[in-house]
OpenMM code with the backbone's topology and positions (N, CA, C; nanometers):
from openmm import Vec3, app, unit

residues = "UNK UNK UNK UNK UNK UNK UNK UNK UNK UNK UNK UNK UNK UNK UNK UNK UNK UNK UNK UNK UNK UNK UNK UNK UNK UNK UNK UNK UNK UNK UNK UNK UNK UNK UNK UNK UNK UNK UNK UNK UNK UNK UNK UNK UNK UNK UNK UNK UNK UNK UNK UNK UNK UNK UNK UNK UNK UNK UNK UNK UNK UNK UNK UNK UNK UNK UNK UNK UNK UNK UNK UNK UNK UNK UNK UNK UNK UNK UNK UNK UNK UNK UNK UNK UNK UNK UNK UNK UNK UNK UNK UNK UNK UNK UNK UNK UNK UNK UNK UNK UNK UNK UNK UNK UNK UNK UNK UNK UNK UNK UNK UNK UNK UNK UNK UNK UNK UNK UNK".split()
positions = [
    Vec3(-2.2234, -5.5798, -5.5608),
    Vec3(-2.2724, -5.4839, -5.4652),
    Vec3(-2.2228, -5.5205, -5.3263),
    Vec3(-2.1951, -5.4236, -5.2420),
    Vec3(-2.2181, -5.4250, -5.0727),
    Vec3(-2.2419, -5.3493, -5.0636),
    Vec3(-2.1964, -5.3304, -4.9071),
    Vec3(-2.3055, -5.2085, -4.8159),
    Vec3(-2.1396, -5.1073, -4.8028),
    Vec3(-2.2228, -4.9673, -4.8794),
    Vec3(-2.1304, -4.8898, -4.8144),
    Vec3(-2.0566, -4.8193, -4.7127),
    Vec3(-2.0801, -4.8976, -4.5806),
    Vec3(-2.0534, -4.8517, -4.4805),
    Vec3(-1.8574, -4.8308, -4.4624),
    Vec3(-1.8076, -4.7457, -4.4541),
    Vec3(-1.6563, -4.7580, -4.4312),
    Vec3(-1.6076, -4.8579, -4.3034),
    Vec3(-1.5034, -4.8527, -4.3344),
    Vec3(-1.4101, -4.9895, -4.2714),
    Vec3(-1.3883, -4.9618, -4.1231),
    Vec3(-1.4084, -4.8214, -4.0862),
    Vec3(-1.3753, -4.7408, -3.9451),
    Vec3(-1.5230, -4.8018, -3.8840),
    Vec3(-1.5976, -4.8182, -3.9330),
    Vec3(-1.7404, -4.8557, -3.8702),
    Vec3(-1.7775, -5.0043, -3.8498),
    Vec3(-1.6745, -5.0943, -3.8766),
    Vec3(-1.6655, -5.2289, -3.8672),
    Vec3(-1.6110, -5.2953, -3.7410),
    Vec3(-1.5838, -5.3684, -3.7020),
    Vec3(-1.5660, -5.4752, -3.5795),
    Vec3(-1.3894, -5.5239, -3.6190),
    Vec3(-1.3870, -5.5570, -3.7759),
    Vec3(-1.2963, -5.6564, -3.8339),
    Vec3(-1.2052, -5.5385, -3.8278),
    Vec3(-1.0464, -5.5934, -3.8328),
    Vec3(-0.9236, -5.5673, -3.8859),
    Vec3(-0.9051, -5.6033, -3.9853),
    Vec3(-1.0005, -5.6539, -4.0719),
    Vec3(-0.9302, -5.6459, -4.2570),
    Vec3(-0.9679, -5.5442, -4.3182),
    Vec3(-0.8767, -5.4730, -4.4176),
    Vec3(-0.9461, -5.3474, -4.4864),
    Vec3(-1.0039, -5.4021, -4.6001),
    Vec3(-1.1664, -5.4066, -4.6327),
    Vec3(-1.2016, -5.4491, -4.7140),
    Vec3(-1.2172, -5.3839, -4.8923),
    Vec3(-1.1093, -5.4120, -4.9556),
    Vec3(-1.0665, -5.3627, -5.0361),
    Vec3(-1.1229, -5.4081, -5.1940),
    Vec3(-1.2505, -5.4969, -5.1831),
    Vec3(-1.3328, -5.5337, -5.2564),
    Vec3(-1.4116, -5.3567, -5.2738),
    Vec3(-1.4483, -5.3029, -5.1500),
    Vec3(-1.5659, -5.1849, -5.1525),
    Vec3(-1.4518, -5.1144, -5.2901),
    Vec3(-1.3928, -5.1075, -5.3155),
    Vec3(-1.2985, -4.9673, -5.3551),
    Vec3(-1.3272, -5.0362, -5.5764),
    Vec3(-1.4008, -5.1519, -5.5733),
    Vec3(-1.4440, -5.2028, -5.6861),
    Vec3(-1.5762, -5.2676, -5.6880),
    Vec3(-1.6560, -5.2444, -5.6011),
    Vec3(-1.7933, -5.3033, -5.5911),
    Vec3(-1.8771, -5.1463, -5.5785),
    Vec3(-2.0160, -5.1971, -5.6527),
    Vec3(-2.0882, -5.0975, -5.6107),
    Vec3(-2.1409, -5.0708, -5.4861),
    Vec3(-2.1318, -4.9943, -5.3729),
    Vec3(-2.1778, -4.9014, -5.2816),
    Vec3(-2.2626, -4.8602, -5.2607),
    Vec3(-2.3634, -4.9708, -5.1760),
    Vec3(-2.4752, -4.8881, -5.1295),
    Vec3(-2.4701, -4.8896, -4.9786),
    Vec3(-2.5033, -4.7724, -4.9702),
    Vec3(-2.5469, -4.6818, -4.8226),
    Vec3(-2.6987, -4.7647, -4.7916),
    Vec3(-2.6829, -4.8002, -4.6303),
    Vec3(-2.7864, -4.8331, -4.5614),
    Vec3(-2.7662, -4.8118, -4.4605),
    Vec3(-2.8902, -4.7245, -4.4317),
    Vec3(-2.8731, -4.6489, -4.3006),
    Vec3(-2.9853, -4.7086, -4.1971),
    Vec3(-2.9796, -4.8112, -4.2029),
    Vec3(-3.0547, -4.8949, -4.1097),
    Vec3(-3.0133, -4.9017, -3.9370),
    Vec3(-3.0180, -4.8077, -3.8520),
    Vec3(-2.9312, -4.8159, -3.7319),
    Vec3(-3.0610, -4.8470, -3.5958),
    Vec3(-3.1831, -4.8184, -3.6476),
    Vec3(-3.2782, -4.8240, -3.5505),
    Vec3(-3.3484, -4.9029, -3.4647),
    Vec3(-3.3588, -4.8405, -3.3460),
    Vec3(-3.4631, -4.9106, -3.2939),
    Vec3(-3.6335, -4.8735, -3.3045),
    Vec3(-3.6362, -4.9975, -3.4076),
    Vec3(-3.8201, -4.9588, -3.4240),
    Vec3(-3.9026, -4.9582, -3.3284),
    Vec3(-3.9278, -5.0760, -3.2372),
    Vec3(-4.0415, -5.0940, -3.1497),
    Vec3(-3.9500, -5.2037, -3.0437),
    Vec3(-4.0303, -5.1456, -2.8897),
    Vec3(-4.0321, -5.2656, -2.8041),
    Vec3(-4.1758, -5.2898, -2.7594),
    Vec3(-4.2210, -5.3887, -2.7726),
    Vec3(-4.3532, -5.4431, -2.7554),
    Vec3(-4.3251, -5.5096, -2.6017),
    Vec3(-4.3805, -5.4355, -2.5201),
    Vec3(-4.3243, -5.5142, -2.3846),
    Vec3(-4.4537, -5.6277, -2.3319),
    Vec3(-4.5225, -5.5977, -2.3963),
    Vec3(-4.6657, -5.6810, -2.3898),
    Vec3(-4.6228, -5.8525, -2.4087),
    Vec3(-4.5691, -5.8487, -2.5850),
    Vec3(-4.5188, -6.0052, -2.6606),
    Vec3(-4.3490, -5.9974, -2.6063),
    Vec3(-4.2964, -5.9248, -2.5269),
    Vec3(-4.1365, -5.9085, -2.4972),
    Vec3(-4.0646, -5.9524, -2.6472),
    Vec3(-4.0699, -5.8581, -2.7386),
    Vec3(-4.0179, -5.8389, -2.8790),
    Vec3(-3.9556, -5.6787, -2.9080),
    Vec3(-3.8654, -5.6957, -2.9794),
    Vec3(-3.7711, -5.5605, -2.9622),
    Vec3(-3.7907, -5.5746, -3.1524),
    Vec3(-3.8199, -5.4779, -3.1918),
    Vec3(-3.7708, -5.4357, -3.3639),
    Vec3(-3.6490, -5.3625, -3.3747),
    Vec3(-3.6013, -5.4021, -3.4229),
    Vec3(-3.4726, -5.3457, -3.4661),
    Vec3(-3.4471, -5.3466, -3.6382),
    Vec3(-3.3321, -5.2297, -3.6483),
    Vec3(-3.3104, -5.2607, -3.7995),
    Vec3(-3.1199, -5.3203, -3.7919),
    Vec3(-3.0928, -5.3335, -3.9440),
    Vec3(-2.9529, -5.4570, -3.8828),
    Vec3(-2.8282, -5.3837, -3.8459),
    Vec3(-2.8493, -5.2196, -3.8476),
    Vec3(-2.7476, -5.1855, -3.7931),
    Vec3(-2.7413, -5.1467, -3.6526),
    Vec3(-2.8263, -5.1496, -3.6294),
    Vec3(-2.8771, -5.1111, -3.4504),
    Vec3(-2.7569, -5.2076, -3.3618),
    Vec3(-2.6753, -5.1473, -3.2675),
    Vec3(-2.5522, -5.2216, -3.2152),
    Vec3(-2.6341, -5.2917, -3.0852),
    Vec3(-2.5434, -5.3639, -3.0385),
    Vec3(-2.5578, -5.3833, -2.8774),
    Vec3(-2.5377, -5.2658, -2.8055),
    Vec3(-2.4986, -5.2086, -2.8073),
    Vec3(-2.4659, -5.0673, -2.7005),
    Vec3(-2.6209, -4.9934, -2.6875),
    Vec3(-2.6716, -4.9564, -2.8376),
    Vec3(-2.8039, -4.9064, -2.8265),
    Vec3(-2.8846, -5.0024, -2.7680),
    Vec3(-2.9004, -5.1276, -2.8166),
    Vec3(-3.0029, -5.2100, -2.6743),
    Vec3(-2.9970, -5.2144, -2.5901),
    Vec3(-2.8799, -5.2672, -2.5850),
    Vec3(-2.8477, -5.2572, -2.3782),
    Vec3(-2.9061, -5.1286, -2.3427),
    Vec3(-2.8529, -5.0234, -2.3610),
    Vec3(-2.8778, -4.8938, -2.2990),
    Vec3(-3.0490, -4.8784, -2.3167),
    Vec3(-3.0958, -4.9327, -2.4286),
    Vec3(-3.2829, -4.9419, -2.4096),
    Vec3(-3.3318, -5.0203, -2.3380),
    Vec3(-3.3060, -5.1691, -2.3269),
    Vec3(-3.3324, -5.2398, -2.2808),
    Vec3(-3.3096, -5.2174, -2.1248),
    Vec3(-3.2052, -5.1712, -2.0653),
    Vec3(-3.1295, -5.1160, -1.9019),
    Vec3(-3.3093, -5.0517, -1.8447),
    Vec3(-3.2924, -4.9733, -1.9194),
    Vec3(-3.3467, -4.8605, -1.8649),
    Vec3(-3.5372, -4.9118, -1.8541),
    Vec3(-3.5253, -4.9979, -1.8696),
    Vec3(-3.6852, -5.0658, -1.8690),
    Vec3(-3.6428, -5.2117, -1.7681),
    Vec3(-3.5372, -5.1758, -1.7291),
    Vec3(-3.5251, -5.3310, -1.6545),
    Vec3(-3.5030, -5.4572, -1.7277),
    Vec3(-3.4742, -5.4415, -1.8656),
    Vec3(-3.4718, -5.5767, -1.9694),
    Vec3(-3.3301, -5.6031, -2.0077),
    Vec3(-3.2855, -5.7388, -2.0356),
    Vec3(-3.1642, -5.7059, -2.0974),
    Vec3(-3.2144, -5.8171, -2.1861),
    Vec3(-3.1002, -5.8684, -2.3018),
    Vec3(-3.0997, -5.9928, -2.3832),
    Vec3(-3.0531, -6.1084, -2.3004),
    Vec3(-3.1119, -6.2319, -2.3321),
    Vec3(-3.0595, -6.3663, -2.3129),
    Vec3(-2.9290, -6.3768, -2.3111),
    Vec3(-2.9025, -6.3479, -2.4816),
    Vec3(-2.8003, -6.3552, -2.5271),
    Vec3(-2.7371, -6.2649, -2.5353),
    Vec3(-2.6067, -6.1816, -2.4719),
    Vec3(-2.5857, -6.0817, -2.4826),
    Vec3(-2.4180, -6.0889, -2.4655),
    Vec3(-2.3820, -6.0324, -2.6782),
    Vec3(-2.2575, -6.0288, -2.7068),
    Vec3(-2.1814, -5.9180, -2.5998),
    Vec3(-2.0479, -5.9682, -2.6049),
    Vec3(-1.9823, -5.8331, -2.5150),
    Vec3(-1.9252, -5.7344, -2.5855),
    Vec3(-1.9259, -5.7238, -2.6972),
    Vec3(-1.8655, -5.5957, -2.7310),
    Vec3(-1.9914, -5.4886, -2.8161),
    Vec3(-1.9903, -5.3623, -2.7711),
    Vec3(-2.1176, -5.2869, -2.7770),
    Vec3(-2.1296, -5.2373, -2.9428),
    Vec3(-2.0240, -5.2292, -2.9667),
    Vec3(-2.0725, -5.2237, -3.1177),
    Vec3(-2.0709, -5.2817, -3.2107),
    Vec3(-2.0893, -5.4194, -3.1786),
    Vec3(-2.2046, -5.5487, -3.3173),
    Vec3(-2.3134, -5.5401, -3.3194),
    Vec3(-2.3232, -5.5587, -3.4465),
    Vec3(-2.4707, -5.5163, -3.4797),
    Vec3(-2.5609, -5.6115, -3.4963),
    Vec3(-2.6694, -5.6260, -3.4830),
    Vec3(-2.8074, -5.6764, -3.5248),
    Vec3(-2.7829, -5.8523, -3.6455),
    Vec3(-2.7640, -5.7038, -3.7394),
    Vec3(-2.7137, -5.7651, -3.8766),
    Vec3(-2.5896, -5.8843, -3.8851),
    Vec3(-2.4746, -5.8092, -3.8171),
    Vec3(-2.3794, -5.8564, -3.7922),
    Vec3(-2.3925, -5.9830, -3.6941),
    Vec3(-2.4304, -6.0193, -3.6567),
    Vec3(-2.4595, -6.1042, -3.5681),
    Vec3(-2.5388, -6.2320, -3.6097),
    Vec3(-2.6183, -6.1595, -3.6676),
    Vec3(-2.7118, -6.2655, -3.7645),
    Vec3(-2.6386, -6.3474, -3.8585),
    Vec3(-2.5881, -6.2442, -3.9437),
    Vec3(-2.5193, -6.3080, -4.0555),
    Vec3(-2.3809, -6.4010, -4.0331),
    Vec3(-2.3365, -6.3334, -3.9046),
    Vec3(-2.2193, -6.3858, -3.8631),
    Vec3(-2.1984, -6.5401, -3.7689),
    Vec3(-2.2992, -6.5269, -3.7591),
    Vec3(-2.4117, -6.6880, -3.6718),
    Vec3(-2.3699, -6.6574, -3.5218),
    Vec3(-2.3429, -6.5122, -3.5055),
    Vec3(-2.3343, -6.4560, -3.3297),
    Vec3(-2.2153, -6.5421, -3.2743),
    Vec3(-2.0823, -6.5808, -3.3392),
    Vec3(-2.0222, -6.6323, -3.2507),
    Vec3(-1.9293, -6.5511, -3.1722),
    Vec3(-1.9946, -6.4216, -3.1181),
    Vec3(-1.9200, -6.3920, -3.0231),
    Vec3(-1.9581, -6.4204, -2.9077),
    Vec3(-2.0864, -6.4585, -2.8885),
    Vec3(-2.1206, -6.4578, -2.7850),
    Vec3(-2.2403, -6.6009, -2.7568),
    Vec3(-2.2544, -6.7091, -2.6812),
    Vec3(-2.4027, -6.8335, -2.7106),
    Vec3(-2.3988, -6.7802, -2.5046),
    Vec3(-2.5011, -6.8820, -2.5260),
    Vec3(-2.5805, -6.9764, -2.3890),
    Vec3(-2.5806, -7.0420, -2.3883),
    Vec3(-2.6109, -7.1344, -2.2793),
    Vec3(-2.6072, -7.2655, -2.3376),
    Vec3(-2.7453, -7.3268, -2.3056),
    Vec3(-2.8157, -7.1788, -2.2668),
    Vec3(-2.9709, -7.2664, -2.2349),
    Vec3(-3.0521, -7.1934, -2.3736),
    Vec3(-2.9856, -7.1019, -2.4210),
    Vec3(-3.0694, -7.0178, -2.5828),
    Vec3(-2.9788, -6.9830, -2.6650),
    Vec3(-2.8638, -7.0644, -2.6986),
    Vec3(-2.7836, -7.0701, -2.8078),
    Vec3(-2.7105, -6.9551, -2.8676),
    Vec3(-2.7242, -6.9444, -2.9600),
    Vec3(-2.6448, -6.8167, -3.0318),
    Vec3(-2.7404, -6.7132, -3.0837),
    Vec3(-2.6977, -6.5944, -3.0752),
    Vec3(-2.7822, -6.4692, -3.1001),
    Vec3(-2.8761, -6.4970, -3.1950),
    Vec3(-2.8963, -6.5736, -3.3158),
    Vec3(-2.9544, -6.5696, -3.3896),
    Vec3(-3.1022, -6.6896, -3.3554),
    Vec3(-3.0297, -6.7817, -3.2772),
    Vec3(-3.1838, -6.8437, -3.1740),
    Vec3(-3.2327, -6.7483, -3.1032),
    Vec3(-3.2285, -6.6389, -3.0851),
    Vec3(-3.3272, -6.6003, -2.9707),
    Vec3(-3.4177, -6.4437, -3.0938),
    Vec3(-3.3863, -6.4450, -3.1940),
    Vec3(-3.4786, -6.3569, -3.2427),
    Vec3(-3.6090, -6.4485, -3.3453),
    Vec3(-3.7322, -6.3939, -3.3641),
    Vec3(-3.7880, -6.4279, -3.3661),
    Vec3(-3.8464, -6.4173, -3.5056),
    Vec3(-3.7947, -6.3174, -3.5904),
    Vec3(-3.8532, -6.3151, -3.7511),
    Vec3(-3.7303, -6.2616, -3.7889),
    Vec3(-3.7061, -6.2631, -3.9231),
    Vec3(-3.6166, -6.1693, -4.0091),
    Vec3(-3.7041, -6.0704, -4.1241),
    Vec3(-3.6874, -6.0329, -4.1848),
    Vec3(-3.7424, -5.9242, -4.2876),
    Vec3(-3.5918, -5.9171, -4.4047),
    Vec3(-3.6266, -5.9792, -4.5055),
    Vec3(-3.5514, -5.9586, -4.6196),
    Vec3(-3.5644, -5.9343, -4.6881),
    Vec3(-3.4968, -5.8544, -4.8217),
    Vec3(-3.5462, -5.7382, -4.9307),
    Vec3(-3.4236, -5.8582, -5.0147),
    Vec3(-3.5320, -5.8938, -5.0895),
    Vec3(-3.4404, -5.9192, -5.2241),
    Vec3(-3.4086, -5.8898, -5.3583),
    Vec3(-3.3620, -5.8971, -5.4213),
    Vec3(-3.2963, -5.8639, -5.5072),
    Vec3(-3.3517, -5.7792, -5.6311),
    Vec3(-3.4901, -5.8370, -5.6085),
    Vec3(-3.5990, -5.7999, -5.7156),
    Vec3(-3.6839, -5.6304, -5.6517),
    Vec3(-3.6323, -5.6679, -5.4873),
    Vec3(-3.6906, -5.5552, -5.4179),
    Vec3(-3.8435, -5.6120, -5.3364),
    Vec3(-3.8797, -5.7238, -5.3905),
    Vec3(-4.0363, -5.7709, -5.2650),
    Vec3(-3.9177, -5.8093, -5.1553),
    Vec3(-4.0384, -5.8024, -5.0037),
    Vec3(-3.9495, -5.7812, -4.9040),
    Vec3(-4.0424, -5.9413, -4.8950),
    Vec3(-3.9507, -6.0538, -4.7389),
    Vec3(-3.9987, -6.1717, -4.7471),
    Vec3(-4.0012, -6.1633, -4.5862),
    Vec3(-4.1019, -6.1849, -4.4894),
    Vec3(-4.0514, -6.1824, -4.3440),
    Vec3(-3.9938, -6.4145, -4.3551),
    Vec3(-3.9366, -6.3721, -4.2835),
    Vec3(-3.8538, -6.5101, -4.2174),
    Vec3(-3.8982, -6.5915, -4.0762),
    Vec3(-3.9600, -6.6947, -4.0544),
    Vec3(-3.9712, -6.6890, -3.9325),
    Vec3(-3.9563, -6.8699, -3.9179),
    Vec3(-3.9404, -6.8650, -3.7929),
    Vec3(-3.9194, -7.0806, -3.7740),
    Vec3(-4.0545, -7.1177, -3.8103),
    Vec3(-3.9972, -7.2602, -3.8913),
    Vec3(-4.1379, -7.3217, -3.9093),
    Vec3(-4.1484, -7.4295, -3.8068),
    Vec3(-4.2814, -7.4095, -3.7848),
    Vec3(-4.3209, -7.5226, -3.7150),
    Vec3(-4.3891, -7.6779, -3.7346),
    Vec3(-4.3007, -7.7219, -3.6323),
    Vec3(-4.3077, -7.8716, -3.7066),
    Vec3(-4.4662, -7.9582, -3.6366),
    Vec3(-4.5505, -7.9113, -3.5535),
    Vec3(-4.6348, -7.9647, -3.4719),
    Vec3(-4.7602, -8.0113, -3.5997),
] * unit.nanometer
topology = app.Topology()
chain = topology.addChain("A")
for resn in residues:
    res = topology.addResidue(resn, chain)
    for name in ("N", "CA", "C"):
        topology.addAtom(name, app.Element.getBySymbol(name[0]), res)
C-alpha cells in the first residue's frame, strides 16, 4: 500500500513508480482542525502544508518556531521526513516542536503519540 496522492503533488523529483504497482489509497487529510490559542496548539491533519499555516497562523499574529521555507511541505511530510528542511537551534527540527501524533494502524485502532516523561 501507499498513499495515492500523484507525483505533481509532491516536493521530490523522483517519479515514484512503485504507486503504478502498489495499492492506492486516497487520503484526503489537508486540514486545519483547531487552533487552541488558550494551550498555543494548532491541529492539523498530515497533509495540511506550510503555506496554509503560515497564512493561519499570520493572520492571528502567530507564526511557528520552526518554520520550513518552502510552502508546500506538509505536516506529514515533515514528520516522517525528520523536518530536515528546516531546525533551530533553540527547538530543533519540526518534529520537536509538535506535541502529540495520532496514528491509525493497520488493524484500524487509532493510537495518540505523545513524549514520555521521565520525572
Amino acid at each position: 500500500m501507499c498513499t495515492g496522492r500523484p507525483g505533481w503533488l509532491t516536493v521530490s523529483l523522483r517519479v515514484g513508480k512503485y504507486k503504478k504497482t502498489h495499492k492506492n489509497i486516497m487520503i484526503n487529510m489537508m486540514d486545519i482542525l483547531e487552533v487552541d490559542t488558550e494551550r498555543q496548539v494548532v491541529r492539523v491533519e498530515p497533509l495540511a502544508n506550510m503555506g496554509q499555516l503560515t497564512a493561519l497562523l499570520n493572520s492571528i499574529g502567530w507564526t511557528l518556531p520552526v518554520l520550513p521555507e518552502l510552502d508546500d511541505l506538509t505536516v506529514g511530510g515533515l514528520v516522517m521526513g525528520t523536518g530536515i528542511e528546516s531546525s533551530s537551534h533553540v527547538y530543533g527540527l519540526f518534529q520537536h516542536i509538535c506535541v502529540a501524533y495520532e496514528l491509525v494502524l493497520a488493524d484500524g485502532s487509532l493510537v495518540r503519540c505523545t513524549e514520555v516523561s521521565t520525572v
